[in-house]
LOLUMMI-898776 format. One record per residue (C-alpha): residue in one letter; x, y, z. Coordinates in pm, 1 decimal, always signed. Layout:
N
  rest        xx        yy        zz
     a         X         Y         Z
...
REM end
This chain:
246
  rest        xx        yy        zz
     x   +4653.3  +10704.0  +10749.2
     x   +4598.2  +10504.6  +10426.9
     x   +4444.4  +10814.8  +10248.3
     x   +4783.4  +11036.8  +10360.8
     x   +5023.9  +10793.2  +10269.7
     x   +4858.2  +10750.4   +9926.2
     x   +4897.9  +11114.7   +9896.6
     x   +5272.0  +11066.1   +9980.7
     x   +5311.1  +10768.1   +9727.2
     x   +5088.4  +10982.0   +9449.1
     x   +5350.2  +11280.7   +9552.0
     x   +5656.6  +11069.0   +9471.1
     x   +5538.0  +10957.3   +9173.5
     x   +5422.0  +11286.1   +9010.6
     x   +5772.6  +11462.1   +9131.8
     x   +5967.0  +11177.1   +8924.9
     x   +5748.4  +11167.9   +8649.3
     x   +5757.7  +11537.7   +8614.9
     x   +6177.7  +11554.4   +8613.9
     x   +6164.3  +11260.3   +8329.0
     x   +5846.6  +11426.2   +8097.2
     x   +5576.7  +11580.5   +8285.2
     x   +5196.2  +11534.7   +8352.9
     x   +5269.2  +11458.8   +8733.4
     x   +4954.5  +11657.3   +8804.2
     x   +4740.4  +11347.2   +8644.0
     x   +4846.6  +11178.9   +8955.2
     x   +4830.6  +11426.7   +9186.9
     x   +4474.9  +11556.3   +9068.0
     x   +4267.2  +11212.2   +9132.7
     x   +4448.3  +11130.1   +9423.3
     x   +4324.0  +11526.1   +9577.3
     x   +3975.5  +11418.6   +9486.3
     x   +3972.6  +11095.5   +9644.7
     x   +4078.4  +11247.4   +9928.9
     x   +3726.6  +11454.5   +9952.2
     x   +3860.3  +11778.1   +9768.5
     x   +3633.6  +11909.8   +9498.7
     x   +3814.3  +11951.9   +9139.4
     x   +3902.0  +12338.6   +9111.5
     x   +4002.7  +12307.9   +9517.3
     x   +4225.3  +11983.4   +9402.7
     x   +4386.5  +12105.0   +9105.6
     x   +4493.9  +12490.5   +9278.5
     x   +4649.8  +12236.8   +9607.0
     x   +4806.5  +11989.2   +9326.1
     x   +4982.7  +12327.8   +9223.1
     x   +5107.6  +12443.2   +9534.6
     x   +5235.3  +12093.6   +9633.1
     x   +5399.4  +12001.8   +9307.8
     x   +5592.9  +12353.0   +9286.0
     x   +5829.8  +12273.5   +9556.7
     x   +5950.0  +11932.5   +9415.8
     x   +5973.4  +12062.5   +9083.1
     x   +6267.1  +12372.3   +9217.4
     x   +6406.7  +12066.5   +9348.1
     x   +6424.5  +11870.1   +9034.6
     x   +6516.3  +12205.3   +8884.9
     x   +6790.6  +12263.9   +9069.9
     x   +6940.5  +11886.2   +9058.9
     x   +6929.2  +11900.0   +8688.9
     x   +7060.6  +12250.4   +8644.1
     x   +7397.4  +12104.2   +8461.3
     x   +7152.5  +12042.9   +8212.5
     x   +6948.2  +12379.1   +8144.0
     x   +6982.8  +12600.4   +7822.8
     x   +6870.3  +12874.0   +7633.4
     x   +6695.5  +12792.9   +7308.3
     x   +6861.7  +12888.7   +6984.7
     x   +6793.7  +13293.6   +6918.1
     x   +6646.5  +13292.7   +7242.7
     x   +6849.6  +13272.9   +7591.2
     x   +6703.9  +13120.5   +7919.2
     x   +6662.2  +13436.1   +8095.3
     x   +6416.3  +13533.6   +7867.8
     x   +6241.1  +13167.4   +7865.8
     x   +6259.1  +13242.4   +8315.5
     x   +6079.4  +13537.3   +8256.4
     x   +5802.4  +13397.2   +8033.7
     x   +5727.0  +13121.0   +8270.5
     x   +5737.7  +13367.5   +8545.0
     x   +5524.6  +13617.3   +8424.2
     x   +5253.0  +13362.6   +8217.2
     x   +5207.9  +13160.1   +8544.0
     x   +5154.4  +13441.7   +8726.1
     x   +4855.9  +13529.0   +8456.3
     x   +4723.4  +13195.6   +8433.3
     x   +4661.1  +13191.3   +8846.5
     x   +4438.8  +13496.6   +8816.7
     x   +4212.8  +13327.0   +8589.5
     x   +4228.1  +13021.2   +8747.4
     x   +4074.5  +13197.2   +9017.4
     x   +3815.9  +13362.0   +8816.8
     x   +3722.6  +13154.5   +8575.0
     x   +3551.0  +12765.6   +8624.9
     x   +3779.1  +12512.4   +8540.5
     x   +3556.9  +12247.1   +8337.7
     x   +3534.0  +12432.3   +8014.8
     x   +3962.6  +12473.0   +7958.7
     x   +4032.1  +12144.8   +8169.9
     x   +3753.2  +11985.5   +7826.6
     x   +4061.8  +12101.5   +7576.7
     x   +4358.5  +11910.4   +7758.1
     x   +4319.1  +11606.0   +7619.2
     x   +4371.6  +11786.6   +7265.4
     x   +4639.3  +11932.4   +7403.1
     x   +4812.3  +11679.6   +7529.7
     x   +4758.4  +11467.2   +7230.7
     x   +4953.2  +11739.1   +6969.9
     x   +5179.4  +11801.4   +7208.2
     x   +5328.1  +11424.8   +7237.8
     x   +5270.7  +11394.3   +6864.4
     x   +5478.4  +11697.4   +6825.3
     x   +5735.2  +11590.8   +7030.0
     x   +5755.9  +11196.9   +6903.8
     x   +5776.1  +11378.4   +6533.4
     x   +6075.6  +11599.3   +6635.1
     x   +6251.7  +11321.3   +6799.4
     x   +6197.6  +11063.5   +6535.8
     x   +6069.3  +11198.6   +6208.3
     x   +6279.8  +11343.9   +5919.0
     x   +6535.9  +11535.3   +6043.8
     x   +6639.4  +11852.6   +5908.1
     x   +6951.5  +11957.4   +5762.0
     x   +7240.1  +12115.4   +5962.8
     x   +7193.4  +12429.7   +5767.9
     x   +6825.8  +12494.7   +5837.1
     x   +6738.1  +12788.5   +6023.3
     x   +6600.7  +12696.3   +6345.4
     x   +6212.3  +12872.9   +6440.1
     x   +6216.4  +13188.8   +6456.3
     x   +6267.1  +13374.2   +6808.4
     x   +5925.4  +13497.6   +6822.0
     x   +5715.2  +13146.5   +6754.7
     x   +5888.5  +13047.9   +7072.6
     x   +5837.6  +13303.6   +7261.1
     x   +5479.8  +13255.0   +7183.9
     x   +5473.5  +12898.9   +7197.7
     x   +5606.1  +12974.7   +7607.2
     x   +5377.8  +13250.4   +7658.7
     x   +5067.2  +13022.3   +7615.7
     x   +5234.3  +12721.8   +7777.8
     x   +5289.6  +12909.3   +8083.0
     x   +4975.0  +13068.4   +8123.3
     x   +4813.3  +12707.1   +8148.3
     x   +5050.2  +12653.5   +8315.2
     x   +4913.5  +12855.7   +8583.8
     x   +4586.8  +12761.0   +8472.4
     x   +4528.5  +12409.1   +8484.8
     x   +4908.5  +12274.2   +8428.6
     x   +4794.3  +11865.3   +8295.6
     x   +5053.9  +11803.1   +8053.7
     x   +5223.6  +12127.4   +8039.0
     x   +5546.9  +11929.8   +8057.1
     x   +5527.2  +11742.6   +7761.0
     x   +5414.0  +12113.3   +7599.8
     x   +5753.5  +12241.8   +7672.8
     x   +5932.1  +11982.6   +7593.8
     x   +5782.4  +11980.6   +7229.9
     x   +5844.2  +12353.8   +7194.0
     x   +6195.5  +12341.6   +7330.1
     x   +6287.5  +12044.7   +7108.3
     x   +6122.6  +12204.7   +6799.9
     x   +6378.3  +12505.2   +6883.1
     x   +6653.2  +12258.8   +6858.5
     x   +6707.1  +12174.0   +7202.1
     x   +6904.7  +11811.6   +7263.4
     x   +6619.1  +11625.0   +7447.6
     x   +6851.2  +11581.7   +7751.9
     x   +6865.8  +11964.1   +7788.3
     x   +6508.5  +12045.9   +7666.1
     x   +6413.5  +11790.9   +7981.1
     x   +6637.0  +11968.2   +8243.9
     x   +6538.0  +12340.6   +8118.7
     x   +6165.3  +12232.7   +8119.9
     x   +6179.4  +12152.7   +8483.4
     x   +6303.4  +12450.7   +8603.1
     x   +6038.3  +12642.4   +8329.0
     x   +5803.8  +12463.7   +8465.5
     x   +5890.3  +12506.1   +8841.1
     x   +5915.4  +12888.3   +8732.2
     x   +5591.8  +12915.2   +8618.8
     x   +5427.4  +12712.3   +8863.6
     x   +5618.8  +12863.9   +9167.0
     x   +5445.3  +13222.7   +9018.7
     x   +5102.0  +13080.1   +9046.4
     x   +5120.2  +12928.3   +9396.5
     x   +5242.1  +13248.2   +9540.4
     x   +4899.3  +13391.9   +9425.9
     x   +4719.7  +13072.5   +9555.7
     x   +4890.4  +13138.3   +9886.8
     x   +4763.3  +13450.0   +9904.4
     x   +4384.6  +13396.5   +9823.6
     x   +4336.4  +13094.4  +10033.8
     x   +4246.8  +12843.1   +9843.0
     x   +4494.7  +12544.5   +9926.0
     x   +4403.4  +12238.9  +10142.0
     x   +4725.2  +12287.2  +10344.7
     x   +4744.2  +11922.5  +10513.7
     x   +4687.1  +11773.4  +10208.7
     x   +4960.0  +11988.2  +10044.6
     x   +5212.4  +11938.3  +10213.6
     x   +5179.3  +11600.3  +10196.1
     x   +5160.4  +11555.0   +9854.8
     x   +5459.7  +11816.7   +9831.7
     x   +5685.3  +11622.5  +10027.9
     x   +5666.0  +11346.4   +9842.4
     x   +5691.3  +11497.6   +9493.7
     x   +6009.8  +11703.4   +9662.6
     x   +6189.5  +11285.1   +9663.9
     x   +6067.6  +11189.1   +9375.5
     x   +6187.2  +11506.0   +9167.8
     x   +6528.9  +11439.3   +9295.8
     x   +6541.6  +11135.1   +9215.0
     x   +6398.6  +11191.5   +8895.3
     x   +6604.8  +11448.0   +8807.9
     x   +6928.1  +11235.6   +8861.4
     x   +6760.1  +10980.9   +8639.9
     x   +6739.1  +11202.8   +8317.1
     x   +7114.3  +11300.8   +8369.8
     x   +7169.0  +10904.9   +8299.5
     x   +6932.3  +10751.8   +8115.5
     x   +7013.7  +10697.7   +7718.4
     x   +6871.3  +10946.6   +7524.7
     x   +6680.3  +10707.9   +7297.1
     x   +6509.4  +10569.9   +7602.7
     x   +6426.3  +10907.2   +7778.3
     x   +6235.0  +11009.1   +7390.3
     x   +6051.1  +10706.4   +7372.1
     x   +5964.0  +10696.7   +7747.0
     x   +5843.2  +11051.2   +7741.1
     x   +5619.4  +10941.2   +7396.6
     x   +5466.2  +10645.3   +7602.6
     x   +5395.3  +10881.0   +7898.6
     x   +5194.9  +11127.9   +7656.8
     x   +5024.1  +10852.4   +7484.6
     x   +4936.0  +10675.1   +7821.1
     x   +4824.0  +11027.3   +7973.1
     x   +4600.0  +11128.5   +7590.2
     x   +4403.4  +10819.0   +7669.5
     x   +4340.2  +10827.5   +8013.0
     x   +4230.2  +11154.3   +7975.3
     x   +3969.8  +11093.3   +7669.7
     x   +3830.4  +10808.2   +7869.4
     x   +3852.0  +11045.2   +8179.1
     x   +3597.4  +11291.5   +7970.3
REM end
C-alpha cells in the first residue's frame, strides 16, 4: 500500500508539474523503478500513465492554445501526432541507455533557451519572427523524443514555441496539449505491443489526471513573471539532477 500510494502522490505531482513546465516523467520514472520495474519497462508505463492527465490538462487550458506565428496549430497537432507515433517504434526497437545519456544536454539548452527568450534582449516589434520551417523542424524532433524517451520534452516545446513568439501563457497551454498529442500517439502503440505494467499505470495515471487539472488552472492564474522564472528553476533543478543521475 505504501509503494501504490507513492505512485499516486508521484502521479499528482508529475500531472501538475507537466501543465506548469514539463519534465513530470523525472518523477514518474524513479518512482516506476522503485516499484521493481526495470528502466525501458518504467519509462514506456510512465508514458502510458502520464498521457491521460496531460489531455486533461490539455483540455482545461484550451482557452489558452495557439498557433505559432506562420504556422497554425493544426499543423503543430499533426507534428506531435505523427513524431510520437515515430518515436514509439524506436522506442521499441532500439535500447534506451544510449539516447536517455543525451537528455541531460538536452534539457540543459533547452531551459537556457527558454530563460534567454524570456529574459534576454528582446527584439524589436518589426523583426521577422523564425521562419515556418525551423519550427516545424524544431517540433518534428521534439516529438519524436517525445515518443522516445519524453524527460524534458516540455521545457523543449516551450523554448521552441516561445522562440516563435508565443506569449509564455499560451506557449504553456499549447505545449500541453502538443505534448498530450504526441504522447497519446505513442501509448496507443505501447498498448498494442504489450509492454505496460498496467496496475502500476493506472495508478500513476490517475493521479497525474488531478494534478494536470489542477495544474492547468494554475497557469491560467499565475503572473507571467512567476510562471517564466518557475519554469527556469524547474529546468535548472531537473539539468542537475539528471547530470548527477548519470
Amino acid at each position: 500500500m505504501t509503494m501504490l500510494l507513492l505512485l499516486f502522490v508521484a502521479g499528482l505531482w508529475a500531472g501538475a508539474q507537466n501543465a506548469l513546465a514539463g519534465g513530470g516523467s523525472f518523477i514518474t520514472l524513479p518512482a516506476l523503478i522503485a516499484a521493481g520495474l526495470d528502466p525501458k519497462l518504467a519509462n514506456i508505463t510512465s508514458t502510458m500513465a502520464l498521457f491521460p492527465g496531460q489531455i486533461t490538462t490539455g483540455w482545461a487550458g484550451r482557452s489558452l492554445v495557439s498557433g505559432a506565428e506562420r504556422l497554425s496549430f493544426r499543423t503543430l497537432a499533426l507534428i506531435s501526432l505523427t513524431g510520437g507515433i515515430a518515436g514509439a517504434f524506436l522506442l521499441i526497437a532500439t535500447p534506451v541507455r544510449a539516447f536517455a545519456a543525451m537528455v541531460p544536454w538536452l534539457v540543459l539548452i533547452a531551459t537556457a533557451l527558454f530563460a534567454w527568450s524570456s529574459f534576454g534582449p528582446k527584439r524589436s516589434a518589426a523583426s521577422a519572427p523564425p521562419p515556418a520551417w525551423v519550427t516545424v523542424l524544431t517540433q518534428s524532433s521534439i516529438a519524436l523524443y517525445s515518443g522516445f524517451f519524453g524527460g524534458g520534452a516540455g521545457i523543449l516545446t516551450l523554448a521552441s514555441l516561445t522562440l516563435a513568439r508565443l506569449p509564455v501563457r499560451n506557449a504553456g497551454g499549447t505545449k500541453n496539449v502538443l505534448i498530450g498529442l504526441s504522447n497519446l500517439s505513442a501509448a496507443l502503440i505501447f498498448a498494442v505491443s504489450g509492454a505496460v505494467a498496467w496496475r502500476e499505470a493506472a495508478i500513476v495515471g490517475a493521479g497525474a489526471m488531478l494534478g494536470g487539472y489542477l495544474g492547468a488552472h494554475a497557469l491560467k492564474r499565475m503572473p507571467e513573471r512567476a510562471l517564466k522564472i518557475g519554469v527556469i528553476i524547474i529546468g535548472t533543478a531537473l539539468t542537475i539532477g539528471l547530470f548527477l543521475r548519470d
